[in-house]
N, C-alpha and C positions, 0 to 999 in steps of 0.2 A: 754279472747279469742276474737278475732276479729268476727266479724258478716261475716256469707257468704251473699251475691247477689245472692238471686236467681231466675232466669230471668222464665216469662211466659211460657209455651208451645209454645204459640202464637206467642209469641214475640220473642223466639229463632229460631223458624222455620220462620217468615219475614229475619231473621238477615240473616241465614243459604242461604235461597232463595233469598235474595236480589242481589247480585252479579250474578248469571244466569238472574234473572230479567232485571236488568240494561243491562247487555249483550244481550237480545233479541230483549230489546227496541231502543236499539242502531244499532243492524245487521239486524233487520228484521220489528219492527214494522214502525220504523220512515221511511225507505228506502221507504218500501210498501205505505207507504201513501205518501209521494212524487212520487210514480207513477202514483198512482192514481192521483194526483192534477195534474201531467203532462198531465194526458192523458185526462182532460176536459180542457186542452189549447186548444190552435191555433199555428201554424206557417205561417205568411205572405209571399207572393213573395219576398221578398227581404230577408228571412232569418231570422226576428223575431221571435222571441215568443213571444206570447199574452197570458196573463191567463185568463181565465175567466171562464164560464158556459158553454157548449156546449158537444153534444155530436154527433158533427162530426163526430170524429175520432173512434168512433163505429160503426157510420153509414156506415161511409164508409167499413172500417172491414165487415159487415155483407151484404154488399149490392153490394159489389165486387167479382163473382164467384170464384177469382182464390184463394182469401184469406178462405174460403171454403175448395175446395179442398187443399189446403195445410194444413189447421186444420183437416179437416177428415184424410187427410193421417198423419199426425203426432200419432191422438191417433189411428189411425191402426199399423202404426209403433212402437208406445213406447208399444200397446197393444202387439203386435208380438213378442217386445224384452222382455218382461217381462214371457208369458209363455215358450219360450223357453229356458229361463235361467231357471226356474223351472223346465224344463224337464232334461236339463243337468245339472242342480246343483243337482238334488236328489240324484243321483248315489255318485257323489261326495263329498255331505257332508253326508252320509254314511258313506264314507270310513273314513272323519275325526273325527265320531263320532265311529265308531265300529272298523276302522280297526286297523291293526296295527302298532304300534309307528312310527318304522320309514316311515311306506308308510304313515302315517297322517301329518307327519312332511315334506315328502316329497311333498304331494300333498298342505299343507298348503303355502308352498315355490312357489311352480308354480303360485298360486294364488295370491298372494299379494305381490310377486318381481313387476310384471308390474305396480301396483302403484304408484312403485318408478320413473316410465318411466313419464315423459311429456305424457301428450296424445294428442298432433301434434306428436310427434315421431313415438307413437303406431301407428297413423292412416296414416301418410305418408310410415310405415311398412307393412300395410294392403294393400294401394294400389300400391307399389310393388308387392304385391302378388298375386293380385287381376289384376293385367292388363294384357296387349295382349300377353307380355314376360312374366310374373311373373309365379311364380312355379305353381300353379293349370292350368293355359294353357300348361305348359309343363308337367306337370304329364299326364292331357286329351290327349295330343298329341299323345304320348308316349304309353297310352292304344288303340290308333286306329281311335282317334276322328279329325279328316284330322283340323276343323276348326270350334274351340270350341265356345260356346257364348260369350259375352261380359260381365262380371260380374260387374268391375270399371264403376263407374256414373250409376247405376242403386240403386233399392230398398234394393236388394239383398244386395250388399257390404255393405250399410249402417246396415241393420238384422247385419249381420256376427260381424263387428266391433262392434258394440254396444255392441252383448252381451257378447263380450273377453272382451271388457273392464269393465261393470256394472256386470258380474257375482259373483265377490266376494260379492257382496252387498244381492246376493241372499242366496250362498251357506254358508256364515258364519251364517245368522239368522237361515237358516235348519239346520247347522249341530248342534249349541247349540239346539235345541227344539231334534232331536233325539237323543240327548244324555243325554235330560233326561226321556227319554222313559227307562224305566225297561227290561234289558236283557230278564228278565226271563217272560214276555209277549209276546217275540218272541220265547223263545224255548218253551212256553205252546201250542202256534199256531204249531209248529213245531211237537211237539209230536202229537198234534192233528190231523196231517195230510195234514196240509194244505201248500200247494208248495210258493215258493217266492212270486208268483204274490199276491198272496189271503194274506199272510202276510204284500205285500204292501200295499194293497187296504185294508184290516182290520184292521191293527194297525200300521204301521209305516205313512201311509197318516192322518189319522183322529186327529193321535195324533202331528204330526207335524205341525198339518194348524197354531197354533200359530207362527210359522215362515214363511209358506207361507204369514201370513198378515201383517207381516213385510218385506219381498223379493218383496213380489210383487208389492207394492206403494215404493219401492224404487227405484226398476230398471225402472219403469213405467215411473215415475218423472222425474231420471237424464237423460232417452231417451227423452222422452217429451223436456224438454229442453236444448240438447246440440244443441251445432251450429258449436263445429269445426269438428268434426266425418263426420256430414252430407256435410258440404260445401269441405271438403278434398273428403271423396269418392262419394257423391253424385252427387256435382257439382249442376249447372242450374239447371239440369234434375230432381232431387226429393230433391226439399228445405223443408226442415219441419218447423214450425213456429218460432224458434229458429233461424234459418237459415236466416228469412225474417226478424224477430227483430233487429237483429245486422247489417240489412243492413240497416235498417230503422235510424239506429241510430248512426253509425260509418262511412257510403256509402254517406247518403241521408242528413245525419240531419236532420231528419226529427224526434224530440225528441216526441215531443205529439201524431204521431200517433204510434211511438214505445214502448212507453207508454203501448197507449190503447191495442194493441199488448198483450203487456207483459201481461198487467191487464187480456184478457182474457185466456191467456195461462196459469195462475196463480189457474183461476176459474176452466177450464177446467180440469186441473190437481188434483184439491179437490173434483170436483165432481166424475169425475172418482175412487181416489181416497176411497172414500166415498163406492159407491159402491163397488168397489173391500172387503173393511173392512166387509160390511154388508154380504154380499155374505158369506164370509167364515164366518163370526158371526152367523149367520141360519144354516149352517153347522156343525159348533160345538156344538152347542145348540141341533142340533136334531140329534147328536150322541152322545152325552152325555147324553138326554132322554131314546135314542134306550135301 
């Protein structure tokens, strides 16, 4: 009989792992540390790049008000777009957890056909929509409103698009987590007495937050940094840091302080992050105690 090979635990799981490994180190860790090395360059008048030590292009980042407010309004924004895609995702991935078949399959389809869309499409869609002709000025009209506001190049338009586009990101993590919540923990509530709200708030919320803590650093994240959403409906008027990145770097060439840019948009994003994780981690911790 021939001898089998039989490989470590150890050593099957490096083999197993290797290949995601290499893919990381290649899409994300090597990239990342090339930005960082960018972002303590220089660029000279004449268009060089200088590498070196310096931390300029932070200085200057933090010592320029307008760069400021454009990071506070970004994670006001990505913050904005993330809870109310939880507001409207819950309903919704309800339905694709409990409802039924074909309204789940129906509502799964509305979700994830736009996908397939470009999103310069989706968002040159939105500001048709969204402008002085587009259909919500003529529906306003139409109800009696002589001469409706301005939605296109505001905060507004950018909320709206963000979250048509980022909500499947939300509503798939909720609806796996309430589906595996136990039917029969709603109809105990149920015979209990207790109306839908109190069935939200006692058992379909507590037990879903393992999906809220995946929904919500998602959609947080890909708002934090989009740049065509923002520069399509926003315009000038509300550039969020994504927005100034790419002009840094595509407009200006200006590589090392779009860099430093990026570098802190990266930071910003984990920290936030971070807490958003912790937050609902203390949550479930002291309902699971309860």
């Amino acid at each position: 009989m021939e001898a089998r090979t039989r490989l470590s635990p150890a050593l099957l799981g490096w083999l197993l792992a290797g290949p995601a490994v290499l893919f990381l180190l290649a899409c994300f860790v090597f990239p990342a540390a090339q930005t960082l090395y960018l972002g303590i360059g220089a660029r000279t008048e004449a268009g060089v790049m200088q590498y070196g030590l310096t931390i300029e292009n932070y200085r200057r980042a933090f010592a320029t008000d307008l760069y400021w407010r454009v990071l506070l309004r970004t994670i006001r924004m990505a913050t904005s777009a993330a809870i109310v895609a939880a507001i409207v995702g819950y309903p919704l991935a309800w339905v694709l957890a409990r409802g039924r078949p074909w309204l789940s399959r129906t509502v799964t389809l509305v979700l994830v056909t736009p996908l397939l869309v470009n999103v310069v499409v989706r968002s040159y869609g939105w500001s048709a929509i969204l402008s002085r002709n587009g259909l919500i000025s003529w529906v306003l009209q139409g109800l009696g409103w002589e001469d409706p506001p301005a939605i296109l190049y505001t905060e507004w338009a950018v909320l709206i698009a963000s979250v048509h586009v980022f909500l499947p990101f939300m509503v798939l993590p909720l609806a796996g987590a309430i589906g595996r919540i136990p039917p029969s923990a709603e109809q105990a509530a149920t015979v209990a007495g207790a109306g839908p709200a109190q069935r939200f708030l006692r058992i379909i919320l507590p037990l879903s937050l393992p999906g809220l803590a995946v929904g919500l650093p998602l959609v947080f994240s890909l708002t934090a940094a989009a740049f065509v959403t923002p520069q399509i409906l926003g315009g000038n008027f509300s550039p969020l840091l994504g927005t100034l990145i790419e002009q840094q770097v595509l407009t200006l060439h200006d590589w090392p302080f779009g860099a430093a840019l990026a570098s802190l948009l990266v930071a910003m994003v984990l920290l936030v992050n971070l807490v958003f994780i912790g937050i609902i981690g203390r949550r479930i911790n002291r309902w699971a105690q309860a």
